[in-house]
N, C-alpha and C positions, 0 to 999 in steps of 0.2 A: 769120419764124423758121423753119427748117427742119433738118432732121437727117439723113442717111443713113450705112447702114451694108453696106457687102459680103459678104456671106455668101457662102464657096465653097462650100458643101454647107449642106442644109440638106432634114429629111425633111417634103418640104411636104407629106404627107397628116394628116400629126397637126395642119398650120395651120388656125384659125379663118380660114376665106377666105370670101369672098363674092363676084359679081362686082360690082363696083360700079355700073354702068349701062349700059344699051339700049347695043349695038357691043360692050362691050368682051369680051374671051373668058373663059369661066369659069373656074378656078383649075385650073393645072396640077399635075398629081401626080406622085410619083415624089421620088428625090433626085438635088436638081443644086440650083447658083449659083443668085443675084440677088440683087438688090438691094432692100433696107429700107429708105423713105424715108417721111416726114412732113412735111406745113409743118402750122404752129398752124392750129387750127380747119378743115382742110382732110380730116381723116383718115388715116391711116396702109392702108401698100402695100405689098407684095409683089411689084415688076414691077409690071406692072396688078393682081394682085389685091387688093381692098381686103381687109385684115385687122383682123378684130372679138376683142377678147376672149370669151374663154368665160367663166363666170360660176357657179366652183361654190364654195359658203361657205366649205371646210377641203381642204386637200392628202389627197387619196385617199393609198390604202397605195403602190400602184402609179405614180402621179404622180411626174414628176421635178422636184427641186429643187437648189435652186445654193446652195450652203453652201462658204466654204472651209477647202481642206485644216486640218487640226487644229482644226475647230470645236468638240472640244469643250472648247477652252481659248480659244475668241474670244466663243463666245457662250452665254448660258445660256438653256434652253428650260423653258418655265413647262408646267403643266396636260397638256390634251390634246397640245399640239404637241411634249412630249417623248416622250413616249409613238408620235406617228406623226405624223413630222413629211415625209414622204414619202422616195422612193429619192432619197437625196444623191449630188450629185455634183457636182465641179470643176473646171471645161473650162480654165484656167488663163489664162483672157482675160475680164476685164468686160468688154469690148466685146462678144463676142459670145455671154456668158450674156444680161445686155440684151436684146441680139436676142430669143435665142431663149423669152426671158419676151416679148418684143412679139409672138411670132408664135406664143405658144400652145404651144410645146415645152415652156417650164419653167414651173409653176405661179407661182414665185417663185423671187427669187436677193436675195440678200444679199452686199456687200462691206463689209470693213474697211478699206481704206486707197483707194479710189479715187481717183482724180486727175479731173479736170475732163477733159479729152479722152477720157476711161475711158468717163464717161458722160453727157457733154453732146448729146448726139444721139440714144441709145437711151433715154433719159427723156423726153425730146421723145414719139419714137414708139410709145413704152407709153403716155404719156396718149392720145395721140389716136385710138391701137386701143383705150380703155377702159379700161384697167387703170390703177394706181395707183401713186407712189414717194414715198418717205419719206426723210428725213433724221433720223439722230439727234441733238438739241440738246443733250443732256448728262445729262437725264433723263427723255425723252420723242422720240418719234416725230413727226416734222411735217411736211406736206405738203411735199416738193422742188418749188418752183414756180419759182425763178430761182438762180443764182448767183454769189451776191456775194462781189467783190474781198476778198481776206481778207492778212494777213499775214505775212510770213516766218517759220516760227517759229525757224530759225537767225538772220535780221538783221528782228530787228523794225521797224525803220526802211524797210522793202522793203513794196509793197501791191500785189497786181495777183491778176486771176482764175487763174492759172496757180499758186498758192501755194495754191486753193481744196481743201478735202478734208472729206469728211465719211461716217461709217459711211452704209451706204446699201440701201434695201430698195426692191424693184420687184417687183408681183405682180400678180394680178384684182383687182378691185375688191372683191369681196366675200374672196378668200383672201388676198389682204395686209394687208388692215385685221384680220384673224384670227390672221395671224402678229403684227402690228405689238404687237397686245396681250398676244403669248407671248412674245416672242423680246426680250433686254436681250443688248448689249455686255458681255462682262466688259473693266472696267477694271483693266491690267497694272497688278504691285507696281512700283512705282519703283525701279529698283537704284542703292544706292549710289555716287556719282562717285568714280572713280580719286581715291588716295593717303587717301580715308574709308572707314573699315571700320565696319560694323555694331554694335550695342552687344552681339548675341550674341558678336561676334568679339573685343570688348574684354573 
């Protein structure tokens, strides 16, 4: 199992980098390209550098976070994390907020409607840099560990991974289990289907 993702920019000094072993060169800095890859149990990379999660329990004031646009009608924030929940922001790509949560840029990022090629490779490469994702099951947060084939919900008779979707959180280990326990979906009203009008409007 393996994952990569292309980053054209990307400010490797804020990366958790290390070098991985005796030869390899130490972590370059600066910003420019490369490439985020992971296999299972192999650890997660930067080019050659091996990249580690950082490991602090709550999003600093200053920490950046991936929230999307009109979040505060996608999701509700409990306790501390309403309060300071870090600098939000919405790069307008899961793909590569993902990244930039495997490589230590984004504390955590949160999607509502992700798609399976959204983020079947940057969830890979956050576990294996240490950090943690989550799926929402309807009333709870649950470890994102695989993928399962799900249903059309236009032609129910239709099954394949490519129909898979689910709200979605990736973070550190210690600060996404911290959001996981703040942060709930708001579930949208249902609008009434065309040629039915409301019982306000009757």
């Amino acid at each position: 199992m393996v994952g990569a993702i292309f980053l054209p920019v990307i400010p490797r000094q804020a990366c958790y980098m290390t070098t991985p072993r005796v030869g390899f060169p130490g972590p370059s800095l600066g910003l420019a390209g490369g490439v985020l890859h992971a296999r299972l149990g192999g650890g997660a990379f930067l080019d050659d550098d091996l990249v580690r999660a950082a490991d602090e329990p709550e999003p600093e004031a200053s920490s950046l976070s991936g929230v999307p646009g009109h979040h505060a009608r996608q999701f509700r924030r409990l306790d501390r994390l309403r309060r300071s929940p870090g600098e939000l922001r919405c790069l307008g790509s899961v793909c590569f907020e993902t990244a930039m949560v495997a490589a230590g840029v984004f504390r955590y990022s949160v999607f509502r409607h992700p798609k399976l090629w959204d983020v079947a490779a940057g969830t890979l490469i956050v576990r294996e840099a240490g950090w943690v994702a989550f799926k929402w099951t309807g009333d709870r947060w649950e470890p994102l560990t695989r993928f399962d084939p799900s249903r059309n919900p236009k032609e129910p008779g239709k099954v394949g991974l490519r129909f898979w979707g689910a709200v979605t959180l990736v973070g550190g280990s210690r600060v996404g289990r911290y959001v996981s326990e703040r942060l709930r979906p708001v579930v949208p009203a249902r609008r009434p289907k065309r040629g039915h009008r409301s019982l306000q409007e009757r």
